[in-house]
N, C-alpha and C positions, 0 to 999 in steps of 0.2 A: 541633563547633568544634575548630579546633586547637590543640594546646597549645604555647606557645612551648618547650617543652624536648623535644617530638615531633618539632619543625621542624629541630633542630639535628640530631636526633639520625637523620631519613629525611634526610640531604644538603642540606636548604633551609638556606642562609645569609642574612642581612638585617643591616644594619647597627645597631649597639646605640643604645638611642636615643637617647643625648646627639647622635647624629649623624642625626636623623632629619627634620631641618629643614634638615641641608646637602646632603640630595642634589639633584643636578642634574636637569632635564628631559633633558639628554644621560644618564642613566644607563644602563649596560644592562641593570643590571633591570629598567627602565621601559618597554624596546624592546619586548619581547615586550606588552605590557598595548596599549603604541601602537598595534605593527601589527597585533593581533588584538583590536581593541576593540569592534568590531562582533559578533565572535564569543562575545567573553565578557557580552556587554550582557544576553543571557537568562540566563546563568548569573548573573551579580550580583545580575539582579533576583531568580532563584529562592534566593539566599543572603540577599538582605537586602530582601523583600519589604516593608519601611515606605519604604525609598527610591524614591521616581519616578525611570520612566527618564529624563526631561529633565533631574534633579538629574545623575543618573551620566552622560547625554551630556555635559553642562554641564564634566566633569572633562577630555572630549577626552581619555582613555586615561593622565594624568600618571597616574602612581604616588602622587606626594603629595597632591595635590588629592582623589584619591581613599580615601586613608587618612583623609584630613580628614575628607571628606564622612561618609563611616562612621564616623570614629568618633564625629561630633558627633550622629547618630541612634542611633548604638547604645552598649551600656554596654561594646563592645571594646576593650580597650587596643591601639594604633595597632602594637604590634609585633603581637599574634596577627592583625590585620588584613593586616599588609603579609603575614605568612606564607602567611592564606589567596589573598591576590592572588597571590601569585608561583604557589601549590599550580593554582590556576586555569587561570591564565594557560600552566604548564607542562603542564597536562591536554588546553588549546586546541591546542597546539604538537602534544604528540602525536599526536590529534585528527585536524587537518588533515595533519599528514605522512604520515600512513594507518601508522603503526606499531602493528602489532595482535600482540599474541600469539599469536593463531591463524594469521593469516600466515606468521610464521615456523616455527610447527610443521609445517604444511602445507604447503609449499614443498618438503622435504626427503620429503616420503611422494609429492607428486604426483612426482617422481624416479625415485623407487622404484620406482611405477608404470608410470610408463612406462618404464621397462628393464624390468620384468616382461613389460608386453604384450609389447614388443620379440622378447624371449625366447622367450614364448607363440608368437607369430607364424612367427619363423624355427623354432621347434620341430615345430609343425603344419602348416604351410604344406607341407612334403614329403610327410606322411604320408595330408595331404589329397589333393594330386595324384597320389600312388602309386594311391590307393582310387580316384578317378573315371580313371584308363588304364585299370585292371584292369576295371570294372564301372561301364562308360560308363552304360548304361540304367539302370540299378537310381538312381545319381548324378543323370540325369535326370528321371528319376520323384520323384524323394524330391525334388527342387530347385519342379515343378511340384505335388507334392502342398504342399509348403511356400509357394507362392503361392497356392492356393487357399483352403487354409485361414485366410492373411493376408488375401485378399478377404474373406471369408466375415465375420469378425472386424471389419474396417474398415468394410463395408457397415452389418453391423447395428448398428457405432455410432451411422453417418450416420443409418440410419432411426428412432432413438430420439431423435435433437434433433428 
């Protein structure tokens, strides 16, 4: 559970609650709960499993309706409620936007990689062609003993299914 002095303190802002009765169904806090309501319906229920999902459809994604609903089932005070909605809601957002951690580290090595091949390639590629001019046969031998062995291999995959 969150703690309302956690919430201020990771960047989650929510309005104090003398003012928790005036927000609007325009809010934009509320936008993200609206447009990803569907997505958070398994997470709400996995957070607050005494609530039926009919009760949380029932809310249609408002923000306050839905702090309501929660808090009238649970013993939450409506501000750690609204904190965990926004924490939620801002996990969906990630979520679907496909911002992953690993993406971004990986991005920058598959890079690397490839100007490595690159490198590789234009490095050996001469040295490859210098070898089969000089020692055509030897080149074709080793390329057909190299197919052979790849049959041999393939085959007796095929006859063990």
């Amino acid at each position: 559970m969150a703690d309302p002095a956690d919430a201020t303190s990771n960047g989650t802002s929510f309005p104090a609650q003398g003012q928790e009765g005036s927000a609007t169904s325009g809010d934009s806090k509320a936008d993200p709960l609206r447009e990803h309501f569907q997505f958070l319906l398994p997470l709400l229920q996995q957070e607050w499993p005494q609530i039926t999902r009919e009760h949380l459809e029932g809310t249609r994604g408002s923000m306050e309706e839905l702090v309501q609903l929660i808090a009238s089932q649970t013993s939450h005070t409506r501000v750690v409620i609204r904190a965990q909605l926004l924490e939620l809601a801002d996990h969906v957002v990630r979520v679907r936007q496909g911002t992953n951690p690993w993406d971004q580290m990986v991005q920058p090595l598959e890079e690397q990689l490839g100007s490595l091949i690159e490198e590789l390639r234009q490095d050996l590629q001469p040295r490859l062609q210098q070898a089969v001019r000089q020692r055509p046969l030897l080149s074709l031998s080793a390329a057909v003993l190299a197919g052979f062995l790849a049959g041999l291999l393939l085959a007796g995959s095929r006859r063990s299914q």
